[in-house]
C-alpha positions in Angstrom: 0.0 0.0 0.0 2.9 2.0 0.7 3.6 2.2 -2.6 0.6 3.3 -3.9 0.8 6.1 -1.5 3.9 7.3 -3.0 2.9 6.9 -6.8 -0.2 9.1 -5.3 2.4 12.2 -3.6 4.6 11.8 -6.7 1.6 12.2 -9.0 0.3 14.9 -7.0 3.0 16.7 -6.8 4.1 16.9 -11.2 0.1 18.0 -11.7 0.2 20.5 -8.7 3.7 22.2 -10.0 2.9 22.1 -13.8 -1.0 23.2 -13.3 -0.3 25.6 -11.0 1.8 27.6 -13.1 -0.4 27.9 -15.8 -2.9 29.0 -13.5 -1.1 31.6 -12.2 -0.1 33.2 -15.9 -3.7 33.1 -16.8 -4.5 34.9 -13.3 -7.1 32.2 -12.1 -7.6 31.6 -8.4 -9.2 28.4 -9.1 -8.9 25.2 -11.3 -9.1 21.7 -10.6 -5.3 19.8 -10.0 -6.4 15.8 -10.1 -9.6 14.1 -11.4 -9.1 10.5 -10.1 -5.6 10.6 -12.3 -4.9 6.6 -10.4 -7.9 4.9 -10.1 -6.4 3.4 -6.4 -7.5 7.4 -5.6 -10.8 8.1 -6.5 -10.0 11.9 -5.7 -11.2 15.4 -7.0 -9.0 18.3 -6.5 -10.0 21.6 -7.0 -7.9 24.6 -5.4 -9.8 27.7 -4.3 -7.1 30.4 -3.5 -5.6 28.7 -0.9 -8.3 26.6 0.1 -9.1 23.0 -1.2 -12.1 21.2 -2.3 -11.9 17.6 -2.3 -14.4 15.3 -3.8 -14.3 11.8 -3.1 -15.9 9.2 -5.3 -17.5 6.2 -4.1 -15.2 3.1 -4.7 -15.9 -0.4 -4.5 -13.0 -0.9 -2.1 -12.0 -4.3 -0.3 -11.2 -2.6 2.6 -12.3 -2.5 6.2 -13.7 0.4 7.9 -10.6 0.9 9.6 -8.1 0.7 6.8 -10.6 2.6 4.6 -10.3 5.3 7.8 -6.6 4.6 7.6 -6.0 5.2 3.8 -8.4 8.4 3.8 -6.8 10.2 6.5 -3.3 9.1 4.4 -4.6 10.6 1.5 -5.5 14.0 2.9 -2.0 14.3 4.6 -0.5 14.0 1.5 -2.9 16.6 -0.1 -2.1 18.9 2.9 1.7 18.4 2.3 1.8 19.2 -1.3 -0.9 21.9 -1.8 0.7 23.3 1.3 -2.3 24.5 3.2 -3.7 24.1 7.0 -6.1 20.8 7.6 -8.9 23.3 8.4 -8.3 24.6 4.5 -9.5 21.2 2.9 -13.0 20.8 2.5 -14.0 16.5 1.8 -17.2 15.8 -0.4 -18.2 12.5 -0.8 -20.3 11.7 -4.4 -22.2 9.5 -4.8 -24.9 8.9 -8.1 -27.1 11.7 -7.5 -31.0 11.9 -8.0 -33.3 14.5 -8.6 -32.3 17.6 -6.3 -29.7 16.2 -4.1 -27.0 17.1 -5.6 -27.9 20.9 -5.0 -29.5 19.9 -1.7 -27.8 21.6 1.7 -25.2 19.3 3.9 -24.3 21.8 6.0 -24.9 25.5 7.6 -21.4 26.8 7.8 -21.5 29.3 4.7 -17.8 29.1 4.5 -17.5 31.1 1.6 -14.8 33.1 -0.6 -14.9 35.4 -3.2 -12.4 33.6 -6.8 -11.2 35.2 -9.4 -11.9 34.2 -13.3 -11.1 36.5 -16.2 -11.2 39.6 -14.4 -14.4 38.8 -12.6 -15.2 37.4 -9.5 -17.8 34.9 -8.0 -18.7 33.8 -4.6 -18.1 30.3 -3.8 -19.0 28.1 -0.8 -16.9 25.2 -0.2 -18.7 23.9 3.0 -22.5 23.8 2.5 -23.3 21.9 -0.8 -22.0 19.0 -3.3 -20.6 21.3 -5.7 -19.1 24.8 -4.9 -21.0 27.2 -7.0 -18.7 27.9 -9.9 -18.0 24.7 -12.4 -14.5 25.4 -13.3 -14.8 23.4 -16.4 -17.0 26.1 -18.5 -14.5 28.8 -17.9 -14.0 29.0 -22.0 -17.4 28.4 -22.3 -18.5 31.5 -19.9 -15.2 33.6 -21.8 -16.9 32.4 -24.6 -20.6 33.8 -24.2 -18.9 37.6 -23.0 -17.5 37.5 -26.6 -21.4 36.9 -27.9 -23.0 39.0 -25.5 -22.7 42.4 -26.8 -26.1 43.6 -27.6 -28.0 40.6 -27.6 -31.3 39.2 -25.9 -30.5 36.5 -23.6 -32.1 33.3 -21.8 -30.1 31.4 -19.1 -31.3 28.2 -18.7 -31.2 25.9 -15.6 -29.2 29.1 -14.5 -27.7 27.7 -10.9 -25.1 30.4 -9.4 -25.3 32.6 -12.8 -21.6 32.5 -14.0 -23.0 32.5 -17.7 -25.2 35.8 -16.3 -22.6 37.6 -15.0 -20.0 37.3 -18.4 -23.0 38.0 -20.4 -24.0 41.1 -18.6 -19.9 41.9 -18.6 -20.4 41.2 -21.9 -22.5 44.1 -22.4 -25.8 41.8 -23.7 -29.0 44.2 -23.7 -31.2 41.6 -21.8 -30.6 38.8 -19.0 -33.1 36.7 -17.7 -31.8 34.1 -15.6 -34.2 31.0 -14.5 -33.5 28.4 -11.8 -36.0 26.0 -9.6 -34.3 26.8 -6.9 -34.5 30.5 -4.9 -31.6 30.0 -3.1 -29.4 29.8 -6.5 -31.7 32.6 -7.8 -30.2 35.0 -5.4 -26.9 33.7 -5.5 -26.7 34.8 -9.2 -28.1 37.9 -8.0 -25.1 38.2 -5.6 -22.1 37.9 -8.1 -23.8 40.3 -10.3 -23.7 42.9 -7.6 -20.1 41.7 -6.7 -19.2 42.8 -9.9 -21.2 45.6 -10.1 -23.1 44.5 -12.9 -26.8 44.3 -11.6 -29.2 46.4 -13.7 -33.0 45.7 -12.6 -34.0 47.2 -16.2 -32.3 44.7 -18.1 -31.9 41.5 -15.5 -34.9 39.4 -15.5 -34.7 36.9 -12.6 -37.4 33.7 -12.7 -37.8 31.2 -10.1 -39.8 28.5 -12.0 -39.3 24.7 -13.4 -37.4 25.7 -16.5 -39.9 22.9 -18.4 -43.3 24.7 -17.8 -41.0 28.3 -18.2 -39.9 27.6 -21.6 -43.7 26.8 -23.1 -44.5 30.8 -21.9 -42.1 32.8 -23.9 -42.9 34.4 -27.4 -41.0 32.7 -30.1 -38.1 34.9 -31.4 -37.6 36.2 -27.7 -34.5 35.8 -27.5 -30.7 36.1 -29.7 -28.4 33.8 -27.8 -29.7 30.8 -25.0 -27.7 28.8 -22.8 -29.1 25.5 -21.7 -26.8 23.0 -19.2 -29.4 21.1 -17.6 -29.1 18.3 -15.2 -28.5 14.8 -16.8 -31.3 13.3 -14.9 -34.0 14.9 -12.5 -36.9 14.0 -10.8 -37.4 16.7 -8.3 -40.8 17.0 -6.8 -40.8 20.7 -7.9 -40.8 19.7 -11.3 -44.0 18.4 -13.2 -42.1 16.4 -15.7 -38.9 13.8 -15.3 -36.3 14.7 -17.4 -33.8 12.7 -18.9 -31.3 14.9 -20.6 -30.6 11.8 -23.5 -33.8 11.2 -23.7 -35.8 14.5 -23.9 -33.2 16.6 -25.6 -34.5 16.5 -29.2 -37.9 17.9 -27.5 -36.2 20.5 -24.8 -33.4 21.4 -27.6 -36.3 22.8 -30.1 -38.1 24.3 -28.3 -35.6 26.5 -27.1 -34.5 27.2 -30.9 -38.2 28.1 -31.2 -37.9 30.7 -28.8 -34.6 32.2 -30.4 -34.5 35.1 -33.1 -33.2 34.7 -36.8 -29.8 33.5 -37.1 -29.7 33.1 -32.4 -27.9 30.8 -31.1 -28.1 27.9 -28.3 -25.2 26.6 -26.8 -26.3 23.6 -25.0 -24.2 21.8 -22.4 -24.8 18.2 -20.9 -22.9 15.8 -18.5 -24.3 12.5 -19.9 -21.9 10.2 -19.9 -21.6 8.8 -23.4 -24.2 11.3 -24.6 -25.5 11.3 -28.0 -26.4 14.0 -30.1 -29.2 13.2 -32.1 -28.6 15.9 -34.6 -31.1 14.6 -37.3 -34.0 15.7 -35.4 -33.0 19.2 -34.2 -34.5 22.0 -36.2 -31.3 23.7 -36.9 -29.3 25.5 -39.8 -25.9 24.2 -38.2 -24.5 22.3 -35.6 -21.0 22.6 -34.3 -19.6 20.3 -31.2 -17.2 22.7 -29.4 -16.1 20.2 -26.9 -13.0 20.5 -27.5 -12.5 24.2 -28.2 -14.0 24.6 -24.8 -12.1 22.3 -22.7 -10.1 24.3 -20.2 -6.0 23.6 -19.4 -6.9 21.8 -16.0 -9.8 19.7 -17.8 -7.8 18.0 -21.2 -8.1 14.5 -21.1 -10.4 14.7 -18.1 -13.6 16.1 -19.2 -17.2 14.8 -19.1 -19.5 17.0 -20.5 -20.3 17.6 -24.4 -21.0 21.1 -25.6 -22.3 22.1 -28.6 -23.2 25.8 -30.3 -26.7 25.3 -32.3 -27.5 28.0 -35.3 -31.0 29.0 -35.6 
């Protein structure tokens, strides 16, 4: 076992230096070091200034409960030792396959939160309350991405959590924002980084509370110039009247957004279904481009599970 531990700091420890580094030349205060690089560590590692999240994946170990014990607390020395920050600093998630709203749902009350940097704006992130942090570090191109687009433009922000897309958009300069989640608690979070940034406008930032299903059949076709759907791969929470299965309902969900967008709008749409399928024939479409790739970030090659596409009108 010894061993393993050692091929784990020695891993660790080439990521950390060569990541970090580029991290620091773009300016980021966050990005994700190791995404279960040896399977005998079924880790994620995200760095948050000097803070740590750490996301461990359930494994189907052959350990006791007191070796697993053993090799955990192990494992988190040897994070502590090469990231180089205090025990307190490291924040341990445990995933496991989530359903419906769990994944968003609260673990704990300390609101432990910090204010990261990203292409010269900031969002606030909390690493001790939820599953995730409030900021998916693996849309950073995609977010830089929509700020290019914005300028001008009408747009919808779909299954909207925290509002990262919001805030680039409305950084962006885009003429209208409106911004629908389920859940009020995310609502006003995205409310919250737009006023860190100083970007909130109540004249042109729309904010909806609402199951984005039953939203999307109430707004005028040709609403909207640019959309951004990344919905859940699977949901079944009891706020929503339908089920939705991102494989298979996104022919249906996908156009009926393009119904709602402009001549020549565009949809990026963003899913993490593992070994998703794009069924590309059925989407009312002039083109269809797969921009995976052009939007994986540095931290993310070779480690990414989403798909993303850009859909023309």
């Amino acid at each position: 076992m010894q061993d393993k531990f050692t091929a784990f700091e020695n891993r660790l420890t080439k990521v950390y230096k060569h990541l970090g580094k580029i991290a620091r030349r773009q300016q980021l205060s966050c990005f994700r070091i190791y995404d279960v690089d040896l399977p005998e560590f079924p880790f994620i590692i995200d760095m948050y200034k000097n803070m740590v999240y750490v996301a461990e994946y359930k494994s189907r170990h052959k350990l006791s409960e007191e070796e697993y014990e053993q090799w955990l607390q192990t494992s988190l020395e040897i994070i502590q030792k090469i990231l180089e920050v205090d025990s307190e600093h490291i924040f341990l998630k445990r995933r496991e396959r989530q359903k419906g709203e769990q994944q968003y749902s609260k673990l704990n009350q300390e609101k432990r939160e910090l204010i990261v940097d990203e292409n010269g704006l900031s969002f606030i992130v909390n690493l001790s309350d939820y599953l995730d942090t409030g900021l998916f570090l693996d849309h950073r191109i995609t977010r830089q991405k929509v700020r290019e687009m914005a300028e001008g433009k009408r747009m919808l922000n779909l299954f909207a959590y925290t509002g990262s897309f919001t805030v680039y958009a409305a950084a962006g300069k885009a003429d209208k924002i409106t911004t629908v989640d389920m859940s009020k608690t995310y609502i006003n979070w995205a409310k919250r980084n737009l006023t860190y940034n100083k970007l909130y406008d109540d004249t042109k930032h729309t904010f909806v509370q609402e199951d984005v299903l039953q939203y999307i059949k109430t707004v005028a076709p040709q609403s909207y110039d640019l959309i951004i759907l990344d919905p859940p791969t699977f949901s079944n929470s009891k706020r929503m009247e339908d089920i939705l299965d991102i494989q298979r309902d996104h022919v249906a969900l996908i156009n009926q957004c393009m119904s709602l967008l402009d001549e020549k709008g565009i949809l990026i749409f963003s899913t993490n279904c593992r070994n998703f399928v794009l069924d590309a024939e059925h989407i009312q479409a002039a083109g269809i481009k797969d921009i995976t790739r052009q939007t994986t970030p540095f931290d993310f090659e070779g480690r990414l599970r989403r798909s993303c596409f850009l859909i023309e009108k």
